[in-house]
N, C-alpha and C positions, 0 to 999 in steps of 0.2 A: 507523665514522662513523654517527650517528644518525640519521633521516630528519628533514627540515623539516616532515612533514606530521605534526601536530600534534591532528587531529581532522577530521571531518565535518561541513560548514557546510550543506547542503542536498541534497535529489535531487531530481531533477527528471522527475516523470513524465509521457508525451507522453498527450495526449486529442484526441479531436475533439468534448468535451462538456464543458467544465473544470467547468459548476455541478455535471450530473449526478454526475461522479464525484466531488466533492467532499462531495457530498450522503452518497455512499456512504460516503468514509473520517472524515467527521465524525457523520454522522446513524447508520449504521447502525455501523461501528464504533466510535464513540462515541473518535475521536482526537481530540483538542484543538484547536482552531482558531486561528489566526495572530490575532493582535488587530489587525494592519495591513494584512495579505496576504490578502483573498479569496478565493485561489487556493491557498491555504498554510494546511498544518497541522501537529501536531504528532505525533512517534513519540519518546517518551522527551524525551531533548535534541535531535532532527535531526529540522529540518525540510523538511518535503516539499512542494514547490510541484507544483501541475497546470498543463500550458502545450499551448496549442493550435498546433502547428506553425505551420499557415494563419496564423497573425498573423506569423509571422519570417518568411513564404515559402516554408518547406520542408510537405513533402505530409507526410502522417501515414504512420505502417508501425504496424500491429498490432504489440503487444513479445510475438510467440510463445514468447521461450523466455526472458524475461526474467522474475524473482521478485520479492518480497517475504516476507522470515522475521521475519516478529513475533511478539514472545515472548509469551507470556502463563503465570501461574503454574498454571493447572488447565485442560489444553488440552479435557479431556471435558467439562468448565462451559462453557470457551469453545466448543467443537463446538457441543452441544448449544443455547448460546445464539445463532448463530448461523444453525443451521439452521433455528430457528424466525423466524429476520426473513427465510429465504428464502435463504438459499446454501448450494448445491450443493456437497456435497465430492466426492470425487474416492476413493474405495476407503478404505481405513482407516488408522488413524494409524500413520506410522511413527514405533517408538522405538529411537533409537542410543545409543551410551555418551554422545555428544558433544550430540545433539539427538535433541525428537520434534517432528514435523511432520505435518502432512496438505496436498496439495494444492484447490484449490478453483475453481470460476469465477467471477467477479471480474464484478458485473451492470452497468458502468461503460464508457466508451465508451475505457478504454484498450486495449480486448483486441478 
């Protein structure tokens, strides 16, 4: 039997700064910006809203071991453009058959 799930309609990442971080995954990564959601932007087709716990009642928790894998086609263009707006990687890239990736800190109040 087939799954009902069909696709990815949003994620939802937790902040206790929605502009600041939003600032970071539109301004400095240069993602796309929701045209109705100020809080909401784009990766590919799947959009990603910032949400302040403290508005729904629940406390914030640092997402310590939670990611994000966004692709990009020239990850040493991308590295290298990004260490110059200011972030910090994390040792060197790793490449597997399946993916390469680098870790990074993230200068936004989700972490």
């Amino acid at each position: 039997m087939a799954s009902p799930v069909t696709g990815l309609d949003f994620v939802a990442v937790p902040s206790t700064d929605w502009k600041r971080s939003r600032a970071f995954y539109v301004d400095t990564l240069e993602l796309r910006p929701d045209e109705t959601g100020d809080a909401e932007f784009w990766v590919g087709e799947t959009c990603f809203g910032i949400y302040e716990p403290a508005t729904y009642g629940m406390e914030f928790a640092p997402q310590k071991q939670a990611h994000l894998a966004l692709h990009v086609e020239d990850i040493a263009a991308a590295r290298a453009e990004l260490e110059a707006k200011g972030i910090e990687f994390l040792g060197e890239t790793s490449i597997r058959a399946s993916a390469t990736w680098r870790s990074s800190r993230i200068p936004t109040a989700t972490t």
